[in-house]
N, C-alpha and C positions, 0 to 999 in steps of 0.2 A: 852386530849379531845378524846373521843372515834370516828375512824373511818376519823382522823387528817390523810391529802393528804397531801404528805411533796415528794417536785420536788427538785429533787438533779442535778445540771448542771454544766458538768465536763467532761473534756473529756479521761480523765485515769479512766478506769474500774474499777481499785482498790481502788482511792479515795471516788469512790461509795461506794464501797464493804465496805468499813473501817469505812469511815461515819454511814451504819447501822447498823453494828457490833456495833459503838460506843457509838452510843445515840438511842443504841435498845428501842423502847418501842411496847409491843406486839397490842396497839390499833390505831397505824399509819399503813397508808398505802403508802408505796413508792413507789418512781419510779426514775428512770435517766431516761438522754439523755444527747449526749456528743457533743450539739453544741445548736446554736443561735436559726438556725432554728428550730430545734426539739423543743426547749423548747416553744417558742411562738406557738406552733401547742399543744402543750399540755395545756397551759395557756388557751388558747381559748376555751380550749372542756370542762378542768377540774376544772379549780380555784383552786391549790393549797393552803391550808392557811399558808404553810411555803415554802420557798424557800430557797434552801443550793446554793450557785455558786460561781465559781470558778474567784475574780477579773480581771485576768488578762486574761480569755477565748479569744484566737486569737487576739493580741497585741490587748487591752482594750477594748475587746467587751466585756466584764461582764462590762465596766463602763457605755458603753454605753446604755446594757440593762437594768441595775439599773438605769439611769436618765428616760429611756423608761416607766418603772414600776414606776415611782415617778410623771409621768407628765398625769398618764392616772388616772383618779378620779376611776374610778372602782377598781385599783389595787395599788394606794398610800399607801395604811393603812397595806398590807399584811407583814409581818415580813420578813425581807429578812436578813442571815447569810452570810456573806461573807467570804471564805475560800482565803484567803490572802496571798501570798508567806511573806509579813513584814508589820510591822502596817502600815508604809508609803501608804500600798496600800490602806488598809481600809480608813485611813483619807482625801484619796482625795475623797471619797465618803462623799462630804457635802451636803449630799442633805435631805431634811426632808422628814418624821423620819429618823435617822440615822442608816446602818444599824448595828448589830451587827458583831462581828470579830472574826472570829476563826483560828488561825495559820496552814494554810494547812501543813502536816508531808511532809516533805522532801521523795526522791523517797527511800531514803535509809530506811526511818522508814517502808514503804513498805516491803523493805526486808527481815527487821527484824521479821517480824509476820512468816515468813514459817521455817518449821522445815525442818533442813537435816542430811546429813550423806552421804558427799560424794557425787555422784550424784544421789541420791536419793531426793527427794524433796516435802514437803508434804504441801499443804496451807488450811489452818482452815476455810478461809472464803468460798471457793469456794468447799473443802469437794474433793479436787484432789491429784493425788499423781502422780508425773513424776519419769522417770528414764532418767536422762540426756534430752534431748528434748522427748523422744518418751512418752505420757499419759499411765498410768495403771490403767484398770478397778480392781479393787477391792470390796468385797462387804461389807455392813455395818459393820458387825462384826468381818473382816478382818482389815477392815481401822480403828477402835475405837482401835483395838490390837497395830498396828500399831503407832497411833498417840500415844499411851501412851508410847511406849516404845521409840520413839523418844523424848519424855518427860524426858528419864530419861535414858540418855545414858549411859551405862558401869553399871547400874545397875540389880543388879540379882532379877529374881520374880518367885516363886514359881507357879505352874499350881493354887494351894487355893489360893495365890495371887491376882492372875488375873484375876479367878475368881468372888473373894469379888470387885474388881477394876472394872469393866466391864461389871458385868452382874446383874440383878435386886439379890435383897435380898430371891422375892420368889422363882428365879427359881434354881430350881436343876440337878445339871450338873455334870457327871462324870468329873473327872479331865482329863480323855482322850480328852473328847471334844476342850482343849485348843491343843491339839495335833495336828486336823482335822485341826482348824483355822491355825495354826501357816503354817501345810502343802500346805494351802489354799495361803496364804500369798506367802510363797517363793516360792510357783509355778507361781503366780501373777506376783513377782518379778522379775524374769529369773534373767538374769546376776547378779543382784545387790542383790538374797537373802542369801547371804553370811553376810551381816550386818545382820541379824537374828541366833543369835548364842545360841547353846543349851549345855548348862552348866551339863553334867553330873549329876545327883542325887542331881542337886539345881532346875533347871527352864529353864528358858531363858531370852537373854539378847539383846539388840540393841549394836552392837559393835560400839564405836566411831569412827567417819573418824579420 
């Protein structure tokens, strides 16, 4: 449904983040907030027609706002997804309609989504790249460099490579120009642009931690 208000209530940032990475669709419009309040302050202004929340929100306050949502006639009908640490949680939610159940990812499938190498650390959803705690600005075409080659650790890529990987089909680029970036990158890097390693008369490579 075109232009579908979908309220995601959680109070970890990246189970946001994850949620719309996962059930991307380009004609919804989101939103979080990572408590009770926030969410009934947005309920009142917006009418979401989908609701994602988090069961167990502040020892069973998501049970309690799912009976809250069930008991008000304007907002009974709305579909509410319940992101559930184990079905146990969902099935005390007996209250009509029932809502649906989706296995919230453990903190560790969180982990799993970002690329490293060492203390290097790169996260896809939020488009960030840290070195040990301290954040690095990097620019688009440094960071797309970047991400790929943490794709494909210890492997060698040709500057036409990286190239044809990276950059539109029409545009025409000296093969120096992967040079500038790469420059761009390990200056970006400081300490940690030694994991960016240039292979003699091959390319360059992401050295494995």
């Amino acid at each position: 449904m075109a232009n579908t208000i979908v309220l995601v209530v959680d109070d970890k940032p990246a189970i946001a983040e994850l949620l719309k990475y996962a059930l991307h669709e380009d004609e919804w419009i989101w939103h979080s907030v990572p408590s009770l309040a926030h969410a009934w302050d947005f309920i009142g202004r917006e009418r979401p027609e989908l609701l994602l929340q988090e069961s167990m929100l502040r020892q069973d306050g998501g049970m309690r706002m799912l009976a809250r949502l069930r008991g008000d006639r304007r907002l009974r009908e709305r579909p509410v997804i319940l992101l559930a640490a184990g079905r146990a949680d969902a099935e005390r939610a007996a209250l009509p309609p029932p809502p649906a159940f989706i296995p919230q990812p453990p903190d560790d499938a969180l982990e799993e989504r970002l690329l490293r190498s060492g203390r290097l650390v790169l996260d896809p959803l939020s488009c960030s790249v840290r070195v040990g705690n301290h954040k690095v600005e990097v620019r688009h075409a440094e960071y797309r460099l970047l991400r790929f080659l943490l794709c494909h650790p210890g492997q060698v890529f040709s500057r036409a490579q990286l190239i044809e990987q990276l950059w539109d089909a029409h545009d025409t680029l000296d093969q120096r120009t992967v040079d500038v970036h790469v420059l761009r990158l390990r200056k970006a890097l400081g300490r940690a642009k030694s994991v960016i390693k240039t292979v003699r008369g091959a390319g360059y490579m992401l050295s494995p931690a």
